[in-house]
BALOBA-1460 file (C-alpha; in Angstrom, 3 decimals):
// residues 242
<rec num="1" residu="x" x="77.658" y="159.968" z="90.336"/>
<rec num="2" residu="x" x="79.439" y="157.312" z="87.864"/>
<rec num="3" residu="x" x="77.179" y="156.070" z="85.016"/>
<rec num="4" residu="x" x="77.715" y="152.609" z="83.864"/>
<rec num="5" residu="x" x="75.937" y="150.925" z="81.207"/>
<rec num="6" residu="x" x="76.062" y="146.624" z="80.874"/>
<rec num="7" residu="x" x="74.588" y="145.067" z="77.616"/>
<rec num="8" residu="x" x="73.172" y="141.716" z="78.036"/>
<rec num="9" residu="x" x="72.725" y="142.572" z="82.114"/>
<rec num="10" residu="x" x="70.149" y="140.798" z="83.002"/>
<rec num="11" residu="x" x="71.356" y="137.356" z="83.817"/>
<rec num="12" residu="x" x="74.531" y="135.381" z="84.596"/>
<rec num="13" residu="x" x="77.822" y="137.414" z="83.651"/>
<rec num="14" residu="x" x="76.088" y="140.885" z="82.769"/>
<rec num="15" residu="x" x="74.250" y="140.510" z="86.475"/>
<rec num="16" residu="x" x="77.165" y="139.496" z="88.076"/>
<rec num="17" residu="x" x="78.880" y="142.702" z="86.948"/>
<rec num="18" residu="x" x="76.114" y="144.805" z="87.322"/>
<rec num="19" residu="x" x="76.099" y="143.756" z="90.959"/>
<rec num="20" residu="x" x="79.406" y="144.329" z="91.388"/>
<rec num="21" residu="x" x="79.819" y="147.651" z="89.800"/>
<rec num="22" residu="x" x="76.950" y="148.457" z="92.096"/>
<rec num="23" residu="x" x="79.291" y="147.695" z="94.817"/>
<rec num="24" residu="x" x="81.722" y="150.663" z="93.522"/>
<rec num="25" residu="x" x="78.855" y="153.282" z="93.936"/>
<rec num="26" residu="x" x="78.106" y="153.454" z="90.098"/>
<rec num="27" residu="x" x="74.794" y="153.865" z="88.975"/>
<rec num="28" residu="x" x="73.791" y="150.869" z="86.955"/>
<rec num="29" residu="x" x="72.134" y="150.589" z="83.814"/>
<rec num="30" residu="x" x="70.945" y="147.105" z="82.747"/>
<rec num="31" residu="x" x="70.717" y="146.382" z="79.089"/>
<rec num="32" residu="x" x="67.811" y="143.983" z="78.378"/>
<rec num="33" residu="x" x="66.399" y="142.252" z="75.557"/>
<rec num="34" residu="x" x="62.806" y="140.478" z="76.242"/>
<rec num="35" residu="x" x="62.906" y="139.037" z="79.654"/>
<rec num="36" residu="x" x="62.003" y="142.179" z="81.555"/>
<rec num="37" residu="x" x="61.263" y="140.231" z="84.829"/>
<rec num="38" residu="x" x="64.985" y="139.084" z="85.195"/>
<rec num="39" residu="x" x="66.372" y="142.522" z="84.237"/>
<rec num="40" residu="x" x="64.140" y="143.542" z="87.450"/>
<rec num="41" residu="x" x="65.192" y="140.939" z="89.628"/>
<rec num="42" residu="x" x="68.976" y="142.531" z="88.725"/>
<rec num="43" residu="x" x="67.649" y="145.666" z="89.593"/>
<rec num="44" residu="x" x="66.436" y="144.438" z="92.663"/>
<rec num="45" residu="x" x="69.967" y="142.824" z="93.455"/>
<rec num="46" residu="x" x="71.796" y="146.006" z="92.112"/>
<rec num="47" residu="x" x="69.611" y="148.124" z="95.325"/>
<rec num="48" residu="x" x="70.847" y="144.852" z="97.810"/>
<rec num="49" residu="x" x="74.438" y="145.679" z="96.938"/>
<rec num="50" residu="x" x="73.541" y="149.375" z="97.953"/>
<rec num="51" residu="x" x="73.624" y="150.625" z="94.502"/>
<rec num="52" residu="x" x="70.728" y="152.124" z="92.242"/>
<rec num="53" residu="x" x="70.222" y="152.097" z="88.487"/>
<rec num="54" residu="x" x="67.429" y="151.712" z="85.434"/>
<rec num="55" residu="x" x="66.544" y="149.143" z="83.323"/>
<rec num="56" residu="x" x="66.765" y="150.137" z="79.535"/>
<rec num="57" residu="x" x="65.270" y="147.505" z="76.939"/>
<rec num="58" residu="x" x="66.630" y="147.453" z="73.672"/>
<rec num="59" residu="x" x="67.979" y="144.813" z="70.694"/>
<rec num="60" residu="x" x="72.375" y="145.511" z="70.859"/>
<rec num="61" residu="x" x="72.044" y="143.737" z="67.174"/>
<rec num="62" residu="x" x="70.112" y="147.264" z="65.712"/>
<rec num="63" residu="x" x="71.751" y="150.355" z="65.465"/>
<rec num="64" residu="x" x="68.265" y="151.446" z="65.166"/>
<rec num="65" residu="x" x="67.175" y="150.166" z="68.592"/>
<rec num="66" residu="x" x="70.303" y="150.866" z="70.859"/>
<rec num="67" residu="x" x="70.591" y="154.754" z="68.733"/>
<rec num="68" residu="x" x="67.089" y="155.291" z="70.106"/>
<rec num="69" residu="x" x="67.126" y="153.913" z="73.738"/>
<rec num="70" residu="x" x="70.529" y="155.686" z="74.057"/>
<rec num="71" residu="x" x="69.213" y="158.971" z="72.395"/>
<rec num="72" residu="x" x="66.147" y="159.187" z="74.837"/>
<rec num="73" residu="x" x="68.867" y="158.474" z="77.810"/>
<rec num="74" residu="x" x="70.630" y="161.249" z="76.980"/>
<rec num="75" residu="x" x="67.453" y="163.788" z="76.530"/>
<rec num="76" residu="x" x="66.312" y="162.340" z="80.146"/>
<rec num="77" residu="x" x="70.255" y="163.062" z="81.735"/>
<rec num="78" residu="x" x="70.955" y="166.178" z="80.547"/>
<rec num="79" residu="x" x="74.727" y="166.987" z="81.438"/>
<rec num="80" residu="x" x="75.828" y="163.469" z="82.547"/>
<rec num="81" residu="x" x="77.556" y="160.922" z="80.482"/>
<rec num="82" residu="x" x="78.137" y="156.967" z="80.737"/>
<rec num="83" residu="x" x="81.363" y="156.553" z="81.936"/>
<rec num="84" residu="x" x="81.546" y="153.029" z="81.994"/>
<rec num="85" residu="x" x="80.334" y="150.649" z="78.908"/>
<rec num="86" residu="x" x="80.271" y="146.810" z="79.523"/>
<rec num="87" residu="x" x="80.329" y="145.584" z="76.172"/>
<rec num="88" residu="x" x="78.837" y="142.214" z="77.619"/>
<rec num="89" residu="x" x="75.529" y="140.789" z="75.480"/>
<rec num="90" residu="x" x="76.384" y="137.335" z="73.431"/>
<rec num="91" residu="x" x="74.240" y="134.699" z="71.776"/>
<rec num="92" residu="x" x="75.795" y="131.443" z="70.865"/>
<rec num="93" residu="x" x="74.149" y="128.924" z="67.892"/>
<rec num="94" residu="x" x="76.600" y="126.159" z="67.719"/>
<rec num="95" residu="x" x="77.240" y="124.066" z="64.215"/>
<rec num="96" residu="x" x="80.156" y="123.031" z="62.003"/>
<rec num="97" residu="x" x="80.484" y="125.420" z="59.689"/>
<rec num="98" residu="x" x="79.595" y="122.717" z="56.928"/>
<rec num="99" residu="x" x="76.258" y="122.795" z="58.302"/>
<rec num="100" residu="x" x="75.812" y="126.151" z="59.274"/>
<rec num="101" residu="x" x="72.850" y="128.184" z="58.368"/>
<rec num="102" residu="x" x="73.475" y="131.934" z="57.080"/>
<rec num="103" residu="x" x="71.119" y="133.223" z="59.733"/>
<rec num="104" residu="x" x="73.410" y="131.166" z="62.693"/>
<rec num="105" residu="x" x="76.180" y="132.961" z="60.944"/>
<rec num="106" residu="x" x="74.849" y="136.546" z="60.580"/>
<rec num="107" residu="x" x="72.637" y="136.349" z="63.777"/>
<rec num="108" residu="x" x="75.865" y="135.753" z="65.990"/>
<rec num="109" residu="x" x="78.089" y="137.920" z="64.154"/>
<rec num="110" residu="x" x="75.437" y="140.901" z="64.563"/>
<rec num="111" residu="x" x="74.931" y="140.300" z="68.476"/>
<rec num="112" residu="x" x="78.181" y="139.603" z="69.432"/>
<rec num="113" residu="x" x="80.178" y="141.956" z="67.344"/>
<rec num="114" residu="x" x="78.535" y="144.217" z="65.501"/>
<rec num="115" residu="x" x="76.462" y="145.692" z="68.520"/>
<rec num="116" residu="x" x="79.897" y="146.797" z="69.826"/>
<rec num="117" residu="x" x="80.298" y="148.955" z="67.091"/>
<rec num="118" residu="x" x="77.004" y="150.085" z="67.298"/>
<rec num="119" residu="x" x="76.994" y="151.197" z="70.711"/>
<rec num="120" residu="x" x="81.038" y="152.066" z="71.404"/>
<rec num="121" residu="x" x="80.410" y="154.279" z="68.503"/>
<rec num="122" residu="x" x="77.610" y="156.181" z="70.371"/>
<rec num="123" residu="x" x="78.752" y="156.446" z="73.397"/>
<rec num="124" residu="x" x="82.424" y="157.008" z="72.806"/>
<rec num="125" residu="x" x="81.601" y="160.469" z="72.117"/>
<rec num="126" residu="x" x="80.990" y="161.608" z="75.314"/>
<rec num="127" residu="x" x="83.947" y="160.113" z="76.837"/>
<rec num="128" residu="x" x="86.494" y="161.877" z="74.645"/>
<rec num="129" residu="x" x="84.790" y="165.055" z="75.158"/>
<rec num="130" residu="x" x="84.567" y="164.427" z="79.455"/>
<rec num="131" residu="x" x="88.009" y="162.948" z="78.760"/>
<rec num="132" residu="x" x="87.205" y="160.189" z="81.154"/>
<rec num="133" residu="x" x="85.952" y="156.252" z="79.822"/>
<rec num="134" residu="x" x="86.061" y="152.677" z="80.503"/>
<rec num="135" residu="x" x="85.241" y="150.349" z="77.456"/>
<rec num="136" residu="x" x="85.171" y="146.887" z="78.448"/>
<rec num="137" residu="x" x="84.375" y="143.876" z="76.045"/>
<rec num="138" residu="x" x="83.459" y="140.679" z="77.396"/>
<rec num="139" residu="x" x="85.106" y="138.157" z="74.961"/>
<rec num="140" residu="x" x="85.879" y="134.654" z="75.031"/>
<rec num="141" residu="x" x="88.471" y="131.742" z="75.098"/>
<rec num="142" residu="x" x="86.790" y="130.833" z="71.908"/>
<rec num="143" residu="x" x="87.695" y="134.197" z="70.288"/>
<rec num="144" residu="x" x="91.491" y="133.594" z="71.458"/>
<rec num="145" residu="x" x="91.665" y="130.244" z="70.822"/>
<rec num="146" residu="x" x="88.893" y="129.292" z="68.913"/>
<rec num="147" residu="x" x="86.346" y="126.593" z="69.751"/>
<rec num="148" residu="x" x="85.393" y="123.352" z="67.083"/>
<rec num="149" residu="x" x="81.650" y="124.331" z="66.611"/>
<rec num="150" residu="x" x="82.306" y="127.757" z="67.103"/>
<rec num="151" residu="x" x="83.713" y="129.654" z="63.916"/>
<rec num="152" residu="x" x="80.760" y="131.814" z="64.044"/>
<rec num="153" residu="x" x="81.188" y="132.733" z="68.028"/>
<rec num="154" residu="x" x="85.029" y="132.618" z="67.462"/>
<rec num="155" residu="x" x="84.873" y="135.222" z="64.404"/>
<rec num="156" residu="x" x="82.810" y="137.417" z="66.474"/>
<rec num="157" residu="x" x="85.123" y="137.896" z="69.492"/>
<rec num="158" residu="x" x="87.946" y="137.473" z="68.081"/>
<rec num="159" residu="x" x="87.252" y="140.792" z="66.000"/>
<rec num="160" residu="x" x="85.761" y="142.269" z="69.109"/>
<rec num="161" residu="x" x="89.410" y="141.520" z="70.599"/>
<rec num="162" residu="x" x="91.398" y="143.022" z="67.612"/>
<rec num="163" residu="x" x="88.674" y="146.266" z="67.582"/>
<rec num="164" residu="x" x="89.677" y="146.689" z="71.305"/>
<rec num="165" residu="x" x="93.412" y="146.573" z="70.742"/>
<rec num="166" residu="x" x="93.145" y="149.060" z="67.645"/>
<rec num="167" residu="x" x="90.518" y="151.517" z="69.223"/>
<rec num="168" residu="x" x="92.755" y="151.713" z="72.611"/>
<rec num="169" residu="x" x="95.076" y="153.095" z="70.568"/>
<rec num="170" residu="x" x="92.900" y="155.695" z="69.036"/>
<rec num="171" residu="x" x="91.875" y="157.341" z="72.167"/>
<rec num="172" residu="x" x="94.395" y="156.746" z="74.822"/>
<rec num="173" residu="x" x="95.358" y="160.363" z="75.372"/>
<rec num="174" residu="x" x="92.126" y="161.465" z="76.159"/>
<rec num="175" residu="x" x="92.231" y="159.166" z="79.029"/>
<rec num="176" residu="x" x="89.611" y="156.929" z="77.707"/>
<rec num="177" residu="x" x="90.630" y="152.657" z="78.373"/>
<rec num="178" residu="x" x="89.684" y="149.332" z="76.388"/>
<rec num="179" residu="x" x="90.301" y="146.561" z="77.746"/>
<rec num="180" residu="x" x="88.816" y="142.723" z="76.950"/>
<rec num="181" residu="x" x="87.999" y="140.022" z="79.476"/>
<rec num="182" residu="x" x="88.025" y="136.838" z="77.853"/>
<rec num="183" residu="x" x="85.887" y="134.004" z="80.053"/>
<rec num="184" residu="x" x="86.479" y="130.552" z="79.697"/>
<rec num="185" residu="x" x="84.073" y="127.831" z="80.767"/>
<rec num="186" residu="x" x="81.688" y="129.676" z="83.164"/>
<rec num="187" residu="x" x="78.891" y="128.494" z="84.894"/>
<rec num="188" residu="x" x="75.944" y="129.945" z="83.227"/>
<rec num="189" residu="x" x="72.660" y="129.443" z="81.222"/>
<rec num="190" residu="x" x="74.672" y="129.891" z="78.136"/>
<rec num="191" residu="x" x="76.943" y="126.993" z="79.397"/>
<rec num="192" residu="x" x="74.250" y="124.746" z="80.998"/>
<rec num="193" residu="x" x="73.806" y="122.650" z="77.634"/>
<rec num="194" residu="x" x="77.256" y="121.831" z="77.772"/>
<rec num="195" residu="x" x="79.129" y="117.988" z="79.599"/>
<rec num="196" residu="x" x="80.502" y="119.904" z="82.199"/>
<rec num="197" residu="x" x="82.137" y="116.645" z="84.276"/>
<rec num="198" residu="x" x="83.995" y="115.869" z="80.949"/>
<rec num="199" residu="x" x="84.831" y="119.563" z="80.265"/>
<rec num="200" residu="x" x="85.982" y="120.269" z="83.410"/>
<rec num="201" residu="x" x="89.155" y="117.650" z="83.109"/>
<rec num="202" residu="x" x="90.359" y="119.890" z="80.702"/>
<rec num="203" residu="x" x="91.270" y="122.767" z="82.954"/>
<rec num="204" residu="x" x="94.193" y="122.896" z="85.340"/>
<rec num="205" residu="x" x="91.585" y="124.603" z="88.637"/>
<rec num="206" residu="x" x="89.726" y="121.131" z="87.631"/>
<rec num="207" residu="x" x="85.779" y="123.596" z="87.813"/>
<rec num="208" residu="x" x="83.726" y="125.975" z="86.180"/>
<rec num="209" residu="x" x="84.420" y="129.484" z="87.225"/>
<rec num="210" residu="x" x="81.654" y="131.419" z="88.584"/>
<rec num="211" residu="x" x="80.280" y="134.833" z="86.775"/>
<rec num="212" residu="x" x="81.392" y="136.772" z="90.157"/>
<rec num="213" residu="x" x="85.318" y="135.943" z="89.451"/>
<rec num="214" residu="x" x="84.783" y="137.275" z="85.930"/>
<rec num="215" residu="x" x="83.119" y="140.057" z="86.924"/>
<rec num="216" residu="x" x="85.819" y="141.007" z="89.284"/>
<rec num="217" residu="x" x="88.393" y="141.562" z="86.354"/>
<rec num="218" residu="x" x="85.610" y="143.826" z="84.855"/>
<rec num="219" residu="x" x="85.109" y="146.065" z="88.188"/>
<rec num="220" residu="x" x="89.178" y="146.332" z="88.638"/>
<rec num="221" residu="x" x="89.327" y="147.651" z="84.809"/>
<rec num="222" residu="x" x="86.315" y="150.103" z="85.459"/>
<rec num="223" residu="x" x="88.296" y="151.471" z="88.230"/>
<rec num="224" residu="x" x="90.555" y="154.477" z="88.499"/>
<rec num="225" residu="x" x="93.372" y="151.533" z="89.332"/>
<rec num="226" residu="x" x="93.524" y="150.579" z="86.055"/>
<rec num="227" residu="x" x="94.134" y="154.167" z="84.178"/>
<rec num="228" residu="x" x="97.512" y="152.458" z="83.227"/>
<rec num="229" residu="x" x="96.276" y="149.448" z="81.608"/>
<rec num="230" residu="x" x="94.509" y="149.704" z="77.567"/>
<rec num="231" residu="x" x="94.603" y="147.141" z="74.717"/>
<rec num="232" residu="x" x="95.067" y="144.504" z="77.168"/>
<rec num="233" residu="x" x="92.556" y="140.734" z="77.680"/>
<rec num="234" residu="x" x="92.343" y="139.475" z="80.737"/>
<rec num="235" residu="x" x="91.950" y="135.927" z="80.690"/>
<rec num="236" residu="x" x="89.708" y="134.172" z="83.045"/>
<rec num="237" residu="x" x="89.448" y="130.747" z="82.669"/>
<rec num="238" residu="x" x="91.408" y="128.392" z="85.143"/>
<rec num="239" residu="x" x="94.771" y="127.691" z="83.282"/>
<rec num="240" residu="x" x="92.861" y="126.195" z="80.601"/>
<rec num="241" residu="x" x="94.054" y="128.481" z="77.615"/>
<rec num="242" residu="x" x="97.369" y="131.069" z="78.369"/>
């Protein structure tokens, strides 16, 4: 039994990899926040795909919260390890940076890039020891390209894509991958506030991509297929940004 853990699973991207990974035979574990009925319902869908898995509640943003929940995961497994760690939970809080509040600054930075410290850090142990790990950080066109509106989101992942390119090359001998997936515009409930007719004319495929085509790229680099392939980001967003 595979163990795979997915921050931020409980709804659009993070449940459309959990679901997937299920697929692959790993046993899931869905990272949650506050909104413990849709973490079940991607339980429930994790068991449809023939899967099985937890549900583990905790902040990414505290080291205090994720050291904990992780801690008590490891008393409760004795001898098994995550082997898998979907780097995937992300807030966005839009505004110029001329009118942008420290606490839309810190708030995003903390979620979306600190907690990947936080939690690589913990888990990354294990992996080195096993000699065995997939790292995967779900990024963003913003953090390759960077987004007007978005300096805050754009800082964040774009260090989580420079931390993935440096840490690949700390532990590639021990057979331990990081790779980056970098969505574009993706139909979700973090997306459903933005014009997507207007958007949409901006990108060669002329749609939205769907959380299921980004969480393909993330099963494929959780796989023993891609032992070959660290430091890299996959993008997935229609031709819009190469």
């Amino acid at each position: 039994m595979r163990y795979a853990l997915v921050t931020g699973g409980s709804r659009g991207i993070g449940r459309a990899i959990c679901t997937s990974l299920a697929k692959d035979g790993f046993y899931v574990i869905i990272n949650y926040n506050s909104n413990t009925e849709e973490a079940e319902r991607t339980l429930a869908m994790v068991s449809e795909n023939g899967g099985s898995g937890e549900i583990m509640q905790f902040d990414v943003a505290s080291q205090e919260a994720a050291d904990k929940a992780l801690q008590a995961w490891q008393e409760r497994n004795e001898g098994k390890y995550i082997h898998v760690l979907v780097n995937n939970a992300g807030i966005r809080k839009d505004a110029l940076v001329m009118w942008m509040k420290n606490e839309e600054w810190h708030d995003v930075l903390n979620t979306n890039l600190n907690s990947f410290f936080y939690i690589t850090r913990f888990l990354i142990k294990d992996m080195l020891v096993n000699k065995f790990g997939r790292i995967i950080n779900v990024v963003s066109l913003s953090g390759i390209k960077g987004l007007p509106g978005q300096a805050n989101y754009s800082a964040a992942k774009g260090g989580v894509i420079a931390a993935t390119k440096a840490l690949a090359q700390e532990i590639a001998k021990k057979n331990v991958t990081v790779n980056a997936v970098a969505p574009g515009f993706i139909r979700t409930d973090m997306t459903k506030d933005l014009d997507e007719g207007q958007l949409k004319m901006m990108i060669p495929m002329g749609r939205f991509g769907k959380p299921e085509e980004v969480a393909a790229a993330v099963r494929f680099l959780a796989s023993d297929e891609a032992s070959y392939i660290t430091g890299s980001v996959i993008n997935v967003n229609g031709g819009l940004y190469t």
